[in-house]
Structure formats: C-alpha cells, structure tokens
FIBA-675943 format. One record per residue (C-alpha): residue in one letter; x, y, z. Coordinates in steps of 0.2 Angstrom, whole numbers, padded with zeros to 4 digits, always signed. Layout:
AXYZ ...
***
This chain:
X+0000+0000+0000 X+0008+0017-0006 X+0009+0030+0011 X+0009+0047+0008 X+0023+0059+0013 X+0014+0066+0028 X+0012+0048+0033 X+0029+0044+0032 X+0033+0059+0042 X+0021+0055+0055 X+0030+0038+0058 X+0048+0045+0056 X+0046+0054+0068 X+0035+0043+0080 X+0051+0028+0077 X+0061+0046+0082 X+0052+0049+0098 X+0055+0033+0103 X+0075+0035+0104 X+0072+0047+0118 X+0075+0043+0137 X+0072+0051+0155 X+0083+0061+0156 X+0089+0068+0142 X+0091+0085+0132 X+0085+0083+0117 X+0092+0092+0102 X+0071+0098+0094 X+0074+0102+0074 X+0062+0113+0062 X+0053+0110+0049 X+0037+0098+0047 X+0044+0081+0048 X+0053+0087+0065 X+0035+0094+0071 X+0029+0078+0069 X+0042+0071+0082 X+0040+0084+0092 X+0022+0079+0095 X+0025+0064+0096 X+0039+0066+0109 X+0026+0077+0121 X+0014+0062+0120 X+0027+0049+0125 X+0034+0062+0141 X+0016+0062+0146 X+0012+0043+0144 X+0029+0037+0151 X+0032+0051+0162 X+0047+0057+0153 X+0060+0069+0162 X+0064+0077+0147 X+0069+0094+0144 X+0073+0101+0123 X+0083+0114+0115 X+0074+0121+0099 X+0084+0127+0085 X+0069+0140+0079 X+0057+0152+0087 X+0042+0141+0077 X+0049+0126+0087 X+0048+0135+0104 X+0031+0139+0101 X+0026+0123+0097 X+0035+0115+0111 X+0029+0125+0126 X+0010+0124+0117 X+0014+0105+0119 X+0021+0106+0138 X+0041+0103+0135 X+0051+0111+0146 X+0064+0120+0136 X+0080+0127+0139 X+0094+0137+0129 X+0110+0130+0119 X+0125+0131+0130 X+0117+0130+0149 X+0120+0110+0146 X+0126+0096+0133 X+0113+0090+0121 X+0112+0070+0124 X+0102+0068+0106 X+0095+0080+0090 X+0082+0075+0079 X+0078+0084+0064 X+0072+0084+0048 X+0083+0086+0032 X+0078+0092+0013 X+0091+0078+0004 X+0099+0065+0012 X+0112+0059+0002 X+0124+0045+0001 X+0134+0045+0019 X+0120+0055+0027 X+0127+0071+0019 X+0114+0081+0019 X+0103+0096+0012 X+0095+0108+0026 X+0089+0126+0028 X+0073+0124+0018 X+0065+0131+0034 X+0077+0145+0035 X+0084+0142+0051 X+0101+0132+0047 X+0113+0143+0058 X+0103+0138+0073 X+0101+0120+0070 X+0119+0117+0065 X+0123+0127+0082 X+0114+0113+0090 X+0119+0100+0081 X+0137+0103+0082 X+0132+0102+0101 X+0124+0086+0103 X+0131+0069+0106 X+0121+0060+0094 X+0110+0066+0078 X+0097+0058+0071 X+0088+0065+0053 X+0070+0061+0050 X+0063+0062+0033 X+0049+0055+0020 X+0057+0044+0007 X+0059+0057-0005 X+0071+0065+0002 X+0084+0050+0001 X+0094+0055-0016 X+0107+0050-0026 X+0120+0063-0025 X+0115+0082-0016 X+0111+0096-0025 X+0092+0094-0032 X+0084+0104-0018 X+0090+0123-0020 X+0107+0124-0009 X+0102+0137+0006 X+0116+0151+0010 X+0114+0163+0028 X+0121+0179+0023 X+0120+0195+0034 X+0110+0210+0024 X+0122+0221+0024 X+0131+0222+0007 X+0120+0205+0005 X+0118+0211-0016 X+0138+0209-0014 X+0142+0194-0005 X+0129+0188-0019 X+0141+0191-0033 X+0156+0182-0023 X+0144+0167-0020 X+0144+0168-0037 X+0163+0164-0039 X+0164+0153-0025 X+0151+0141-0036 X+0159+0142-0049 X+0177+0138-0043 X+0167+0124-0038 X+0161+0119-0059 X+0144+0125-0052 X+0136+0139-0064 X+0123+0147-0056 X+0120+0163-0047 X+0109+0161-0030 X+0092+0170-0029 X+0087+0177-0014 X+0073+0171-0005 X+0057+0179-0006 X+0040+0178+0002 X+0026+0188+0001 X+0034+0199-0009 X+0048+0201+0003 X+0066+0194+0007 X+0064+0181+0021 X+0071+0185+0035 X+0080+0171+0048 X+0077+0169+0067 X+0094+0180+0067 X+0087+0191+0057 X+0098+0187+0041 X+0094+0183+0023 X+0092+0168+0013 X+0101+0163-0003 X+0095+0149-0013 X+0110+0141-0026 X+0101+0128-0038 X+0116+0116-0042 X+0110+0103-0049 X+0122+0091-0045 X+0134+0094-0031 X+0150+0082-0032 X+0162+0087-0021 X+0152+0093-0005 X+0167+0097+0006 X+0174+0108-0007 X+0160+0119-0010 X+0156+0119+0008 X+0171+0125+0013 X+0173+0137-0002 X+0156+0146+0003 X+0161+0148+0022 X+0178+0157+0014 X+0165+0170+0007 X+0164+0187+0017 X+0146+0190+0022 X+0140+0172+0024 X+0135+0165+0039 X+0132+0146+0037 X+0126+0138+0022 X+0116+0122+0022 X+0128+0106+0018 X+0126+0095+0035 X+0143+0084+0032 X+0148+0072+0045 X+0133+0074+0056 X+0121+0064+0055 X+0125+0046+0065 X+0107+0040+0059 X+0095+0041+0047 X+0074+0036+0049 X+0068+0035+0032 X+0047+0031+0033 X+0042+0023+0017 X+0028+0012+0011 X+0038-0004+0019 X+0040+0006+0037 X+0053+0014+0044 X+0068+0012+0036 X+0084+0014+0048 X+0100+0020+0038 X+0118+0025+0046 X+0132+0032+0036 
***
C-alpha cells in the first residue's frame, strides 16, 4: 500500500520519539517532519512520564514546544544528549541538504552540540547525489547584493554555474530567526560537498550555508515498507 509523505513523516518521527529517554536533552529540529516528532515526543513524556527537557533550533519550534508542555532550555546551559531533525536531501553518507525552513545557523549550532544526531525524513528526500533541492546560504543583509556576486565565484570555482536567488515571500526577502537573509543556489548536481562547503564559508558576508557533512549518526527514512533505519 503506497503512504503518503505526511504519513511517512508522522512515523519517522514517531520511530524518532522513541529514541528518547528520562533524562535527556533533546536536540528539537524545524521543519514539518521534525514537528511531527516533536508531537509525538510530548505524547510519550506524558504517557511514560518522561524527564525530558529540549533545546529548539527555531522560534516556530519553541512555540510549538511550550504549546505542547516541553520544558525547554537554551544552547550552552548543558550538553545536548540527542537532535532529531528533519533534512531536505539526504544523500549518500547521510550528507545532507538543510535550511529549507530558513533556520540552518541555529540548528547546526545545535547539532554541532549534541552527542548524537538523528535525521527524520519521508522517502523522498533519500537521493542519489545532493544538490536537487535549492542549496540554502545565511548571509548578513548588509552588502548581501555583494556577497551575492562572490557566491557567485565561489560556485563556480566549484564547476557550479549558477547565481543564488534570494529568498522571497510575500513579496519580501525572508528573514532568519537571526534576522539574516536567505540565498537559494540551484546546483543541480553537487560532487564534491566538502569543497563547496568550505569554499562558501571562505565567502565574506556568509553565515552558514546548508551542507550538513559528518553529522548525522542515523537516518529514519518512513516509506511504504516502514521505517527504514540507515547509518552512514
């Protein structure tokens, strides 16, 4: 029987939610599929009476975490036992493709923090080789029309010949929890991730871009078998 993506979401981050243990801080990602486990993580701390206390990497997952009861506290006061998080590619080592939510600085704050990181996803979002998904680059706004035009050479020391678009909704930039702009690069195909990543973080003006390499220790992919359990 075929599932949906929202279905396979839903389970991800069920199979997710039952990682956690009293205890621990947990690592709370962005993003639907992360939304999902968050949920389904409230549930569990109620059921099992859960001494769990989370860290959220966006100001929408604090909101939904104190609607849901979860006691929450801020990146630094302690060390984050396990993240979960959702991921726009996943690609072969668990490199991965984030920041479709705009919040990438935060959530790679946390999870260069944490122990143990744990990716949640449909199965659409398992590919080949990154770069489908529109690359996300955190640029401060000043002189962002600038750094634009380095990002420009940067990708293409990088054989990749496109110029990143800023991110607009509403009819205006997007703004990050930090109150920076997003720039989307449409590779295509990205074959050497180290190399552009660190070929973009060289780029006066940029913040963080959204290649998540050597991060993730696990993957749960739902699908129409299950939950599918991947490491790298």
């Amino acid at each position: 029987m075929t599932t949906f993506p929202d279905e396979q979401k839903r389970a991800a981050g069920e199979a997710a939610a039952e990682l956690v243990e009293s205890g621990m801080i947990v690592g709370l990602g962005t993003g639907s599929t992360a939304a999902w486990f968050v949920r389904a993580l409230a549930r569990r701390m109620e059921a099992d009476r859960l001494d769990v206390r989370g860290v959220p990497t966006s100001t929408a997952t604090r909101s939904l975490a104190e609607v849901l009861g979860v006691p929450l506290l801020e990146l630094g006061q302690v060390e984050i036992d396990l993240t979960v998080d959702g991921a726009d590619e996943i690609g072969p080592g668990l490199q991965l493709i984030k920041g479709g939510g705009a919040a990438l600085l935060r959530e790679k704050l946390v999870w260069e923090a944490s122990r143990r990181c744990v990716v949640i996803a449909d199965a659409a979002k398992r590919v080949r080789r990154l770069g489908a998904f529109p690359l996300p680059i955190e640029v401060i706004p000043f002189a962002h029309k600038t750094t634009a035009l380095r990002l420009c050479d940067a990708l293409t020391e990088c054989d990749i010949a496109v110029a990143p678009r800023l991110r607009v909704r509403d009819g205006a930039p997007v703004l990050t929890d930090q109150g920076n702009l997003i720039y989307d690069a449409p590779c295509g195909e990205i074959v050497d991730p180290a190399l552009l990543a660190a070929a973009l973080k060289s780029v006066t003006g940029v913040v963080d871009h959204g290649l998540f390499l050597d991060l993730a220790d696990e993957a749960l992919i739902g699908s129409d078998a299950g939950v599918e359990r991947i490491t790298p």
